[in-house]
Residue frames relative to the residue before (quaternion, step in Angstrom):
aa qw qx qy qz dx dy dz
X 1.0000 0.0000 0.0000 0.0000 0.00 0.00 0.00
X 0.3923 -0.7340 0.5068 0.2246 3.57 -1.17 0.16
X 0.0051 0.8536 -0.5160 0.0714 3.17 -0.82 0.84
X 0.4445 -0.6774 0.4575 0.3664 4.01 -0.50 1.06
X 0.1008 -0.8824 0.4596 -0.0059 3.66 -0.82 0.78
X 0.0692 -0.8075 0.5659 0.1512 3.72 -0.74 1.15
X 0.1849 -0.9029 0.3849 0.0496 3.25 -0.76 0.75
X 0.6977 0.2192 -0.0611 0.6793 2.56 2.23 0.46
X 0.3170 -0.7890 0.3941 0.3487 3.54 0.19 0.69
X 0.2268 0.8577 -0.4255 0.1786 3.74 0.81 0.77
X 0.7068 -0.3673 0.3270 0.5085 3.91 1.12 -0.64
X 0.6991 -0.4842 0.3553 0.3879 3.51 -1.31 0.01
X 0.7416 0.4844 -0.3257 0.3306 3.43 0.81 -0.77
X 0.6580 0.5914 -0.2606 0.3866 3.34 1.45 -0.20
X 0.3585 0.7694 -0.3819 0.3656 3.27 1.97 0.00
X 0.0860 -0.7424 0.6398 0.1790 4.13 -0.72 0.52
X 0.3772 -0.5151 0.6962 0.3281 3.46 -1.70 -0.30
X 0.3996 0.7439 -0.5308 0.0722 3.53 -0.70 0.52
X 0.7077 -0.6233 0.2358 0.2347 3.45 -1.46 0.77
X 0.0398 -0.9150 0.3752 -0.1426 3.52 0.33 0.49
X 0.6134 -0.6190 0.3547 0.3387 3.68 -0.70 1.29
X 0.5622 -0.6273 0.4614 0.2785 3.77 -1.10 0.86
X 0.1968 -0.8652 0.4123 0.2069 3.36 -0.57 0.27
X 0.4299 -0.8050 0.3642 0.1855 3.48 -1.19 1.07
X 0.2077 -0.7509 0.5041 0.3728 3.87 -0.57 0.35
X 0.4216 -0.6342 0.6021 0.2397 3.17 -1.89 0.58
X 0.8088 -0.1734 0.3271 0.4569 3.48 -1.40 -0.84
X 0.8617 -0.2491 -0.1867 0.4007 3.16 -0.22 1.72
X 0.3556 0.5838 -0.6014 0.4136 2.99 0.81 1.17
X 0.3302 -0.5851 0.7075 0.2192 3.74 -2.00 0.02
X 0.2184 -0.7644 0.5737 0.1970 3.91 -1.22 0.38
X 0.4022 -0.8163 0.3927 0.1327 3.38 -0.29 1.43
X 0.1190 0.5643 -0.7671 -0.2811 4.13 -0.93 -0.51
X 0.0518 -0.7918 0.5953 0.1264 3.27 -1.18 0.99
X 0.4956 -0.7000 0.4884 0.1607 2.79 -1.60 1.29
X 0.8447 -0.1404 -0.0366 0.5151 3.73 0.91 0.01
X 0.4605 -0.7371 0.4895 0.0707 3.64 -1.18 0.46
X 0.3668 -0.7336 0.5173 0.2445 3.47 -0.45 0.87
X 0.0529 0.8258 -0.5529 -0.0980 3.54 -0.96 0.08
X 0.1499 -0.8219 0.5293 -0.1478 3.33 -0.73 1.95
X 0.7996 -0.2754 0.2446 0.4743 3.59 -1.42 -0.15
X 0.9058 0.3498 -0.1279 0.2022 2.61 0.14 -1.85
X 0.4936 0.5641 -0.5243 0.4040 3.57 1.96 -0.16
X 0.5462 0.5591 -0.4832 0.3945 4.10 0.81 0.01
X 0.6822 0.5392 -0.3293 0.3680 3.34 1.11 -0.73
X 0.4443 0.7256 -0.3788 0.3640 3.26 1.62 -1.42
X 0.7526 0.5120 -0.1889 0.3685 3.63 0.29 -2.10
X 0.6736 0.4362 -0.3273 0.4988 3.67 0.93 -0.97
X 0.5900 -0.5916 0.4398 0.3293 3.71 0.66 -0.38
X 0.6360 0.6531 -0.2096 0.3537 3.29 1.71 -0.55
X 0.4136 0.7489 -0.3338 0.3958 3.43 1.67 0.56
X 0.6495 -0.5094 0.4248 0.3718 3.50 -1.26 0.63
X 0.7237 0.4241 -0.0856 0.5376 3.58 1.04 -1.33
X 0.1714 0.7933 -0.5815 -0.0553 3.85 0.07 0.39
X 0.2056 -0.7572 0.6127 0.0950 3.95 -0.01 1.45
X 0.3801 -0.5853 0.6290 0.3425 4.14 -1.43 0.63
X 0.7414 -0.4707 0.4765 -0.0408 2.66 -1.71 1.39
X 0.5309 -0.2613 -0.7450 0.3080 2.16 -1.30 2.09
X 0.3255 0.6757 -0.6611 0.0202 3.43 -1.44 0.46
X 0.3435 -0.8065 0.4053 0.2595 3.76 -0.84 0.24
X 0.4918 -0.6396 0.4127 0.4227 3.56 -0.63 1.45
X 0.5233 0.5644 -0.6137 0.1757 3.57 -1.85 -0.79
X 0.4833 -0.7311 0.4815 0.0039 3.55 -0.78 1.44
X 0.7838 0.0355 0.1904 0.5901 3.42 0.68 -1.41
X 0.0058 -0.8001 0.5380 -0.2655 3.31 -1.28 1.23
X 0.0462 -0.8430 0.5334 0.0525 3.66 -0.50 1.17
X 0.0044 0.9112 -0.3982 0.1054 3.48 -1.38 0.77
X 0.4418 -0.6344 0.5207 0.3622 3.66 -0.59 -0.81
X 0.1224 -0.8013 0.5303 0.2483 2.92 -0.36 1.04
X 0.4926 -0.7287 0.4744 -0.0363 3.38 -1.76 0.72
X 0.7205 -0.1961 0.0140 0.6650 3.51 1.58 -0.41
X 0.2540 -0.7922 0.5444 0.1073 3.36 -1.39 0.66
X 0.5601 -0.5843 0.5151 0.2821 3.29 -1.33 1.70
X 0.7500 -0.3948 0.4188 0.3260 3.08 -2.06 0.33
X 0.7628 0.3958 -0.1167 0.4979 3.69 -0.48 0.74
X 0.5474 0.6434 -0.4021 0.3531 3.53 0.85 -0.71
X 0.2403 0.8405 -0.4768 0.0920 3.61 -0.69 0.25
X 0.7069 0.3915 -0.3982 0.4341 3.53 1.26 0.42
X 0.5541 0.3263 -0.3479 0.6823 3.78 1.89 0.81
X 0.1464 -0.7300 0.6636 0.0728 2.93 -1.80 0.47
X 0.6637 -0.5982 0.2770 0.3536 3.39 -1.01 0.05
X 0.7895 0.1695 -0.3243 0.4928 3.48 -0.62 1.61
X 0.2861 0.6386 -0.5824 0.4137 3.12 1.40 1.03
X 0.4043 -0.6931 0.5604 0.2053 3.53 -1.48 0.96
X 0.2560 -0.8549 0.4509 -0.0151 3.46 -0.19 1.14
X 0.0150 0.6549 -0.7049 -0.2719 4.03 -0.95 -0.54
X 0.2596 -0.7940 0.5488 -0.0318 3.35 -1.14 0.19
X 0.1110 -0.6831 0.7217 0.0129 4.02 -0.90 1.01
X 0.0244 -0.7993 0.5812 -0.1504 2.76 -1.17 1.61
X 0.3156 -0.6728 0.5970 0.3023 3.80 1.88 -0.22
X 0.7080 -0.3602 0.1977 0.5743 3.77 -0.34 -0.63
X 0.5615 0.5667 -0.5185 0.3078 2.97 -2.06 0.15
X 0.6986 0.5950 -0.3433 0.2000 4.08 1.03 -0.31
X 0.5326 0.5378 -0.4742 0.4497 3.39 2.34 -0.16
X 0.3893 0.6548 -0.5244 0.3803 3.75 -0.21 1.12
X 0.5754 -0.6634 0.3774 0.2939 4.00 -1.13 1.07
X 0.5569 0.5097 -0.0728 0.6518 3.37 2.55 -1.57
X 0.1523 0.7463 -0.6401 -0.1006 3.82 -1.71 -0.17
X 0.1264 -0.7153 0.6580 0.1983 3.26 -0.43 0.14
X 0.0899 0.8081 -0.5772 0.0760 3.24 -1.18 1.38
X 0.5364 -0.6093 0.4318 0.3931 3.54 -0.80 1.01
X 0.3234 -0.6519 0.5796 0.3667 3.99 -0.68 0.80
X 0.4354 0.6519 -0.5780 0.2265 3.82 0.18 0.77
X 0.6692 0.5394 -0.0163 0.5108 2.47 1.53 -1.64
X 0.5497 0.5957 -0.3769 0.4483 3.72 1.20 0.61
X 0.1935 -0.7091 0.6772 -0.0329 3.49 -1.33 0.85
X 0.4373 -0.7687 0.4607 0.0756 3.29 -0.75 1.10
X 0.3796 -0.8552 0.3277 0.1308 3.78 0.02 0.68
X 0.5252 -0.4460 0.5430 0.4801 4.16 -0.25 0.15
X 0.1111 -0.4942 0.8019 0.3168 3.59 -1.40 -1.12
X 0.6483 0.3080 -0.4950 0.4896 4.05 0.56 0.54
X 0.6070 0.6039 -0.3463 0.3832 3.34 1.12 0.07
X 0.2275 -0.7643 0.5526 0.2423 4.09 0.36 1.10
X 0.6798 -0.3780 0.3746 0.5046 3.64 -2.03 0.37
X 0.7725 0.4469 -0.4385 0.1061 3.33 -0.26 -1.89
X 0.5315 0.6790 -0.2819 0.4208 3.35 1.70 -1.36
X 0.6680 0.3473 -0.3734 0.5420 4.22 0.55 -0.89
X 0.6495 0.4120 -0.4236 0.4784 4.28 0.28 -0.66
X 0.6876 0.5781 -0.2226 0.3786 3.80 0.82 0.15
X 0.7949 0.3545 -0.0625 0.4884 2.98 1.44 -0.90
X 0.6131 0.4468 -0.3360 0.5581 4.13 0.49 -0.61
X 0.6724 0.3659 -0.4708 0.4386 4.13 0.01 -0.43
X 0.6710 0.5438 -0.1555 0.4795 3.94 0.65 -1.60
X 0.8193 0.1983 -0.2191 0.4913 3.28 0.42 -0.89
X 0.6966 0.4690 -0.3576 0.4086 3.37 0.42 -0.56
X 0.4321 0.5322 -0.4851 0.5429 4.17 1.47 0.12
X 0.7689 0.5173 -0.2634 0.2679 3.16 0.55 -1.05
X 0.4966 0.7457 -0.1420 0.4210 3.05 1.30 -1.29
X 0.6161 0.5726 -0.0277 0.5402 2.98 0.52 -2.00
X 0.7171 0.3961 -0.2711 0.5054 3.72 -0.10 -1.40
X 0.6614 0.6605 -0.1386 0.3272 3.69 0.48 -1.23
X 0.8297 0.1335 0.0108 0.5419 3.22 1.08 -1.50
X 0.6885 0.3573 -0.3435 0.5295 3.60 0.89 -0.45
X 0.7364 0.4698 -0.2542 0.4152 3.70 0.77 -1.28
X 0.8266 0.3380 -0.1585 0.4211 3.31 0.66 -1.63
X 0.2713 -0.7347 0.5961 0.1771 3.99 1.42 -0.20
X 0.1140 0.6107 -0.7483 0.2326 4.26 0.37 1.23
X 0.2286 -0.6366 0.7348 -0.0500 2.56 -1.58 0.94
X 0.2452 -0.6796 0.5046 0.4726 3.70 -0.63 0.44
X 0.6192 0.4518 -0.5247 0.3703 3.08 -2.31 0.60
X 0.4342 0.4850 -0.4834 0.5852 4.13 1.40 -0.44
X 0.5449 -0.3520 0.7319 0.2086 2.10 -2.48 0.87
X 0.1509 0.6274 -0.7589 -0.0871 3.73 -1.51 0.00
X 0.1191 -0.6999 0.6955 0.1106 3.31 -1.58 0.82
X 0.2879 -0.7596 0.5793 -0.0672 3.32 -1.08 0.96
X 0.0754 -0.7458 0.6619 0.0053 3.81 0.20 1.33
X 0.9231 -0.1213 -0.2601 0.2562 3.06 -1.84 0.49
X 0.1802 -0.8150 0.5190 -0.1843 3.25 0.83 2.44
X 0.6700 0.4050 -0.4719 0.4055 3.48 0.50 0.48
X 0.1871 0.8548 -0.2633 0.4061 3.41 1.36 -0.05
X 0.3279 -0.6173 0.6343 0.3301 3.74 -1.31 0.04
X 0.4868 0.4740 -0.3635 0.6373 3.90 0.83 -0.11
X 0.7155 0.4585 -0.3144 0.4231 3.30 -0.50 -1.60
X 0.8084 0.3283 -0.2030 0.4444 3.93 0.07 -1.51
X 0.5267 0.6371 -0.3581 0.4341 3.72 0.97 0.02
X 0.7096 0.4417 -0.1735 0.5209 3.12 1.25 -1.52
X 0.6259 0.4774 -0.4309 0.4413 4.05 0.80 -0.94
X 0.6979 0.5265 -0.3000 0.3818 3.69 1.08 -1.05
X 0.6834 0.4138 -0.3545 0.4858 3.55 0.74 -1.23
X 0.3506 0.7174 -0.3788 0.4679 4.11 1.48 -0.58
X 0.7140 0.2513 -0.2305 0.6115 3.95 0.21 -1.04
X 0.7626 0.3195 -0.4771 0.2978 3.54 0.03 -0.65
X 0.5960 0.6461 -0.3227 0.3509 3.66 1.27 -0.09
X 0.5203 -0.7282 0.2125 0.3923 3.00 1.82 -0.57
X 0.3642 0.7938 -0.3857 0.2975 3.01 1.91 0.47
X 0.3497 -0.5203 0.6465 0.4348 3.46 -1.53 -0.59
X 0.3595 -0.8142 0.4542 0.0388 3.18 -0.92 0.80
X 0.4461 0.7806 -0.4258 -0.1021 3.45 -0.38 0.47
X 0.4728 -0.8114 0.3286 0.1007 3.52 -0.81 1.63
X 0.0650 -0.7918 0.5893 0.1466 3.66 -0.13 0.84
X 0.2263 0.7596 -0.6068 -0.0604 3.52 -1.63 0.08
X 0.6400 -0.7057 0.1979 0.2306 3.78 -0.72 0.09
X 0.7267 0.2768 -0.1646 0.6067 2.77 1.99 0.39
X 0.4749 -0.7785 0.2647 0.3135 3.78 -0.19 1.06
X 0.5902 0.4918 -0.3844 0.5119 3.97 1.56 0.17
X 0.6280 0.4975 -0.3949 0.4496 3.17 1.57 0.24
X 0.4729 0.5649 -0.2603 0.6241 3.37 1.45 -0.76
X 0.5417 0.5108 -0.4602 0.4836 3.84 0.61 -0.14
X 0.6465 0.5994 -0.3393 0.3281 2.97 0.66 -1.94
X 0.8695 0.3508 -0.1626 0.3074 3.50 0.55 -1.65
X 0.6782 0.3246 -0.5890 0.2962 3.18 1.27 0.09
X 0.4739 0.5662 -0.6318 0.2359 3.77 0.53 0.03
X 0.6472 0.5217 -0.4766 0.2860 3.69 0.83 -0.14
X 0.6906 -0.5557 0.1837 0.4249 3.41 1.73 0.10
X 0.1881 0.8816 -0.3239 0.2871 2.71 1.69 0.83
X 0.3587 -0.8491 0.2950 0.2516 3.75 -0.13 0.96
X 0.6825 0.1061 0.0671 0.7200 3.42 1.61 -1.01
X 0.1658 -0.8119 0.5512 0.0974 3.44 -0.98 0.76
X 0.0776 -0.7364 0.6720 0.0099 3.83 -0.99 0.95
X 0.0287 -0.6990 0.7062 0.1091 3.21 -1.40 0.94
X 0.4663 -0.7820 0.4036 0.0903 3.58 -0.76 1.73
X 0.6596 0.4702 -0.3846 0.4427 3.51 1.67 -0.38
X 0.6473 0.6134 -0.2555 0.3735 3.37 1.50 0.44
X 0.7582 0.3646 0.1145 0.5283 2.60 1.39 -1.69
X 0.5335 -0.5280 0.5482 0.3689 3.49 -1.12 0.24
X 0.0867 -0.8143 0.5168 0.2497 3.78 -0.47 0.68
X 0.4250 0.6364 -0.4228 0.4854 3.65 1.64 -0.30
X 0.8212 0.2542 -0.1739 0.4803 3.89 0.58 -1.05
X 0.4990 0.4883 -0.4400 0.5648 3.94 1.01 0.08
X 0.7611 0.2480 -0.2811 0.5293 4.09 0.47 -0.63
X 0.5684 0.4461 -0.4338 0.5382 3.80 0.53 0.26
X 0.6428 0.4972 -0.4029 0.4210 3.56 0.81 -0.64
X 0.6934 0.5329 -0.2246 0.4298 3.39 0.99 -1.27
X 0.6584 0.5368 -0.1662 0.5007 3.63 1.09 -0.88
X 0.4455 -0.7498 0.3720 0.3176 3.59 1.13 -0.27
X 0.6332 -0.3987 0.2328 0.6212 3.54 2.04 0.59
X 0.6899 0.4899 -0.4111 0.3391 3.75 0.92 -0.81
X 0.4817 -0.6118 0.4913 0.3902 3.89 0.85 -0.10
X 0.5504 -0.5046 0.5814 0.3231 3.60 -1.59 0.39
X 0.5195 -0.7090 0.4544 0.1447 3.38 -1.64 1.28
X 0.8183 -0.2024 -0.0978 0.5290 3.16 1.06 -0.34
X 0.8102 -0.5336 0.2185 -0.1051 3.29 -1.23 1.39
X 0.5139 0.7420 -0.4240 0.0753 3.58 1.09 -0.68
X 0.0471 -0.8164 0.5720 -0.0645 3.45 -0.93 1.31
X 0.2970 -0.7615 0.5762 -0.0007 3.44 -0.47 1.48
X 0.6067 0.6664 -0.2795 0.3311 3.68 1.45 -1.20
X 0.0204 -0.8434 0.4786 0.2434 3.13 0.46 -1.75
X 0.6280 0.5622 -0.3063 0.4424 3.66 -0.30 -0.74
X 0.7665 -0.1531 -0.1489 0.6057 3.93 -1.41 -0.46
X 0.4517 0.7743 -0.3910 0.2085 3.95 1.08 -1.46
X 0.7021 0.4618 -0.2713 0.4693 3.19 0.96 -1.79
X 0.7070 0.3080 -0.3103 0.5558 4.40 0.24 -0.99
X 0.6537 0.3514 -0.5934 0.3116 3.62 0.09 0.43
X 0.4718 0.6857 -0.3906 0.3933 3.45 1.35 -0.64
X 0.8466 0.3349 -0.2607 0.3211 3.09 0.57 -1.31
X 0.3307 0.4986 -0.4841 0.6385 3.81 1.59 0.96
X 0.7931 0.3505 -0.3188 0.3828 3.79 -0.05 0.02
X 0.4257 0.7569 -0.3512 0.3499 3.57 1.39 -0.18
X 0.1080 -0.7855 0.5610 0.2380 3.91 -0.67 0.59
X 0.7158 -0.5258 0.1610 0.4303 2.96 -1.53 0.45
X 0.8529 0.1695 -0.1440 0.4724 3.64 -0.94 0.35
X 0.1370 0.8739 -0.3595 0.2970 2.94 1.65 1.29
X 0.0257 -0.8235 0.4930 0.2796 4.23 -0.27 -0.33
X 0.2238 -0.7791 0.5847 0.0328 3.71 -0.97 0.74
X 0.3274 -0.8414 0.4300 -0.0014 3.04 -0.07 2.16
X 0.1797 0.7655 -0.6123 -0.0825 4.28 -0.29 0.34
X 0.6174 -0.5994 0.4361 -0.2634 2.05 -0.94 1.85
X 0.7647 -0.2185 0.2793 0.5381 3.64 -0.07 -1.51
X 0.2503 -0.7253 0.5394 0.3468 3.24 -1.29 -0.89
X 0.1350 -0.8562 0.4804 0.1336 4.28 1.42 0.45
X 0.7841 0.5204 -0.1411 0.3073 2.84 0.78 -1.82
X 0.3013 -0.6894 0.4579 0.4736 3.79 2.08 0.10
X 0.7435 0.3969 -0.4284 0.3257 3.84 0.13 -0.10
X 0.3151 -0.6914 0.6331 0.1476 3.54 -0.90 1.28
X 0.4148 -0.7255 0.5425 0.0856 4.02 -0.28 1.62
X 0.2389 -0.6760 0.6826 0.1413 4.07 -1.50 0.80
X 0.2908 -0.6971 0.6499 0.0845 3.58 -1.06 1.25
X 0.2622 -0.6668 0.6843 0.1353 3.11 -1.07 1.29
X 0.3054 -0.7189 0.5498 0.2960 4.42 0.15 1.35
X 0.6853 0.5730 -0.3515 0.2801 3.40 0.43 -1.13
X 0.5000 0.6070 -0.2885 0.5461 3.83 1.68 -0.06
X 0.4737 0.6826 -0.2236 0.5096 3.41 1.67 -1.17
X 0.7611 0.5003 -0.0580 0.4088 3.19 0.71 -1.38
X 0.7514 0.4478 -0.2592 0.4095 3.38 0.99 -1.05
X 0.8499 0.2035 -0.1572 0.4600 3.25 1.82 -1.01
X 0.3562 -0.8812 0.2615 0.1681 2.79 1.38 1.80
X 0.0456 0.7908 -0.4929 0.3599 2.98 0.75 2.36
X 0.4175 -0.6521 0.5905 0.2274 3.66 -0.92 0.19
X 0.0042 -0.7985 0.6013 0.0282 3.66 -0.75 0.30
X 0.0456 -0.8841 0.4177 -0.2044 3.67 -0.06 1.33
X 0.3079 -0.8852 0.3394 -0.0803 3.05 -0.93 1.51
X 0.2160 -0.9195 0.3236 -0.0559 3.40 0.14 1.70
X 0.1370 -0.8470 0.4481 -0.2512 2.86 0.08 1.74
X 0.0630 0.8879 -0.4461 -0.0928 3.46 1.06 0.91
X 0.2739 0.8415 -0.2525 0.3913 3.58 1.36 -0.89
X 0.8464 0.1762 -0.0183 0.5022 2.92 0.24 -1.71
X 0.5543 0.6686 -0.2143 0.4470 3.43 1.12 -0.30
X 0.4970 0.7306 -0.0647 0.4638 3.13 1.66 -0.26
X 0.7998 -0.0243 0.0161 0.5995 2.85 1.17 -1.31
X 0.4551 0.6294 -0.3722 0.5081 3.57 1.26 0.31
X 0.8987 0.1054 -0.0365 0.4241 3.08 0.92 -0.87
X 0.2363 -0.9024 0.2620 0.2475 3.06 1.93 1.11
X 0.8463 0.2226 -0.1328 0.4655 3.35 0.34 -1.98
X 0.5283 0.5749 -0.5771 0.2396 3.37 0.38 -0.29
X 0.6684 0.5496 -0.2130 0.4536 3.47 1.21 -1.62
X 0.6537 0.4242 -0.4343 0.4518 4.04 1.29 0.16
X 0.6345 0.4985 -0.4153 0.4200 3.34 1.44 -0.57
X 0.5509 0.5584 -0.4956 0.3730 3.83 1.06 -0.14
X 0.5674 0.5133 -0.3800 0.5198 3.72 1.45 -0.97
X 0.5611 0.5324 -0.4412 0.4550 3.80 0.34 0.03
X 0.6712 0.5215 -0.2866 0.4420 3.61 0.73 -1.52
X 0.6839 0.5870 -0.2258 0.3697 3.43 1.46 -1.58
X 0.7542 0.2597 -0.2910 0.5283 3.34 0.92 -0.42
X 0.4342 0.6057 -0.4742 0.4687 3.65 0.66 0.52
X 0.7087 0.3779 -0.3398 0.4893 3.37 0.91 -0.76
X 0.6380 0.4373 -0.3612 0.5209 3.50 1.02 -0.65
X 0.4140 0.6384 -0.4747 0.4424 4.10 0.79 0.13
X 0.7555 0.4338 -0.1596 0.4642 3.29 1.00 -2.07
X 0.3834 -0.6492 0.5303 0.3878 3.65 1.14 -0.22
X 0.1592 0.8381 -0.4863 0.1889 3.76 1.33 0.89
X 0.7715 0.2196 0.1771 0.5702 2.77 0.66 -2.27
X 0.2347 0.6225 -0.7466 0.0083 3.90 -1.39 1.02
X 0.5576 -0.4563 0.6515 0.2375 2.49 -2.06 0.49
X 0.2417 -0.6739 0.6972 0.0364 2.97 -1.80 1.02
X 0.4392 -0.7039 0.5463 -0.1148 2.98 -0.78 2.43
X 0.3038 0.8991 -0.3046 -0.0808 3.60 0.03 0.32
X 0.6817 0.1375 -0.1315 0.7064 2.58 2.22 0.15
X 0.1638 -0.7637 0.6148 0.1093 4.02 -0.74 0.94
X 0.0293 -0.7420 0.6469 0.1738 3.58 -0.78 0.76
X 0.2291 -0.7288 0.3836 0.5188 3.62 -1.18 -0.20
X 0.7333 -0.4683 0.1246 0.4769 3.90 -0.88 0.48
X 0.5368 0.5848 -0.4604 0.3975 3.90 0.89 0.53
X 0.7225 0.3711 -0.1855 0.5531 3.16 1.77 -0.51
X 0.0962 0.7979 -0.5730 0.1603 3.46 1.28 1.29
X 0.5973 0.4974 -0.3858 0.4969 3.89 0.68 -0.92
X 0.5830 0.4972 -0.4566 0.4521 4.07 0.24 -0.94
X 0.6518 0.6081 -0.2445 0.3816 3.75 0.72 -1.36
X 0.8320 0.1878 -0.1502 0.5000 3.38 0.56 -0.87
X 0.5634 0.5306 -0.4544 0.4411 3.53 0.82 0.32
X 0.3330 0.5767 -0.4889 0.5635 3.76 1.56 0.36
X 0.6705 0.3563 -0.3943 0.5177 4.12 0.48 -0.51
X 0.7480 0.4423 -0.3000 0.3936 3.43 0.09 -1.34
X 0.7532 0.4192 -0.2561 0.4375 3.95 1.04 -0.35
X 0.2381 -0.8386 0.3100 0.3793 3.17 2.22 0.46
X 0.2458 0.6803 -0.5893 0.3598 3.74 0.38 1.52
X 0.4592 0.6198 -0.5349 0.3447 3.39 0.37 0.04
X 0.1607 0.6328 -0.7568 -0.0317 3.43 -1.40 0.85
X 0.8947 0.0075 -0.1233 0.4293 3.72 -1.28 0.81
């Protein structure tokens, strides 16, 4: 089988395509033929070395990944073969084969196509997660959502309306700010223009936006925290912007705000079911024709490097 390979944590351009023995599952695992591969930040980060997770070499990045499964590990007994599956894998998902623990599986619609499941449980289910367990929205909050053109970002502005929020979506470029409001964005800020402290205080009537979700980090993250209301929460999320931000607490204090740390990853398995009943909610909304993913570019798996240089050239939208 073929599979996209780093053999060095060195960058995208050093990634090969190369042919490589099928793998077998063990004791509770499932063997996948996948039919497509999400592609996110952090598999760009994975390659550079600059990831939370730093797996030894050779192995191939790609987080999330939908399919058919194809054989069952010792023990398996709530899939069978030619069930249509999605799948969280952290790395290992640009590959034709996967072995995946069957924890770490999610059953699919049959009205639901591959590209749409490799698109939807990592993005939405951070978001989700961030939103309801971390960020407690309530409907009627304000929520602001920075880099809302994004696969985060557009998860959060969307799963945002379906929570009942007001929404407003910042980003840095106004065809991206399109992007989010067709996703239902209420108000639209672009931050490489504007003042987002005074464009979300304007919009809020001075009281600032209740809760926060910031994948970006860097200047994004200390203007946020000038735009926060009182008993407000500020969700991080990520870091896009490569710049890991310093919190002055004593600011924490003045706008007796909450600042909170999303760790979906870990959330995952710490907190198994809670994080399957959100995958339930997730495909209910996508039942209700709530929530889509936005597909904006398919590559095929020789052109894994083209794929992620769409992050590293900040071109990514959904």
């Amino acid at each position: 089988m073929k599979a996209v390979l780093c053999k060095a944590p060195t960058g995208i351009d050093d990634l090969v395509v190369e042919d490589v023995p099928s793998p077998r599952p063990g004791k509770g695992e499932v063997l996948i033929a996948v039919q497509a591969a999400g592609v996110n930040f952090p598999d760009m980060l994975i390659v550079q070395g600059k990831y939370q997770f730093k797996p030894d070499p050779p192995f191939s990045p790609g987080g999330e990944l939908a399919g058919e499964v194809i054989a069952l590990g010792e023990g398996v007994t709530d899939f069978a073969v030619g069930d249509r599956v999605a799948a969280m894998t952290v790395w290992g998902a640009f590959a034709e084969q996967v072995v995946v623990p069957a924890r770490n599986l999610v059953r699919i619609p049959d009205a639901m196509d591959y590209e749409t499941a490799a698109a939807l449980f990592l993005t939405y289910g951070t978001a989700y997660h961030a939103l309801r367990q971390r960020g407690n929205l309530a409907p009627g909050e304000t929520l602001l959502v920075l880099g809302a053109a994004g696969g985060v970002g557009l998860a959060a502005v969307q799963l945002g309306k379906v929570l009942g929020a007001r929404v407003i979506a910042a980003a840095g470029a106004p065809e991206k700010l399109e992007v989010a409001r067709e996703a239902g964005a209420d108000h639209l800020v672009d931050y490489t223009t504007e003042s987002l402290r005074d464009q979300v205080r304007a919009l809020t009537g001075g009281k600032g936006a209740d809760v926060i979700f910031d994948p970006v980090g860097g200047d994004a993250f200390q203007q946020s925290m000038s735009a926060i209301n009182w008993n407000g929460r500020l969700l991080v999320v990520g870091f896009a912007s490569g710049e890991i931000p310093k919190l002055a607490v004593n600011r924490v204090l003045l706008k007796g705000c909450a600042v909170v740390g999303v760790f979906w990853g870990a959330f995952t398995e710490k907190e198994a079911a809670l994080n399957a009943a959100n995958n339930r909610d997730l495909l209910r909304f996508w039942e209700e024709g709530k929530i889509r993913p936005l597909i904006s570019a398919s590559y095929p798996l020789e052109k894994a490097r083209d794929a992620l240089r769409q992050f590293e050239t900040r071109k990514v939208v959904g």
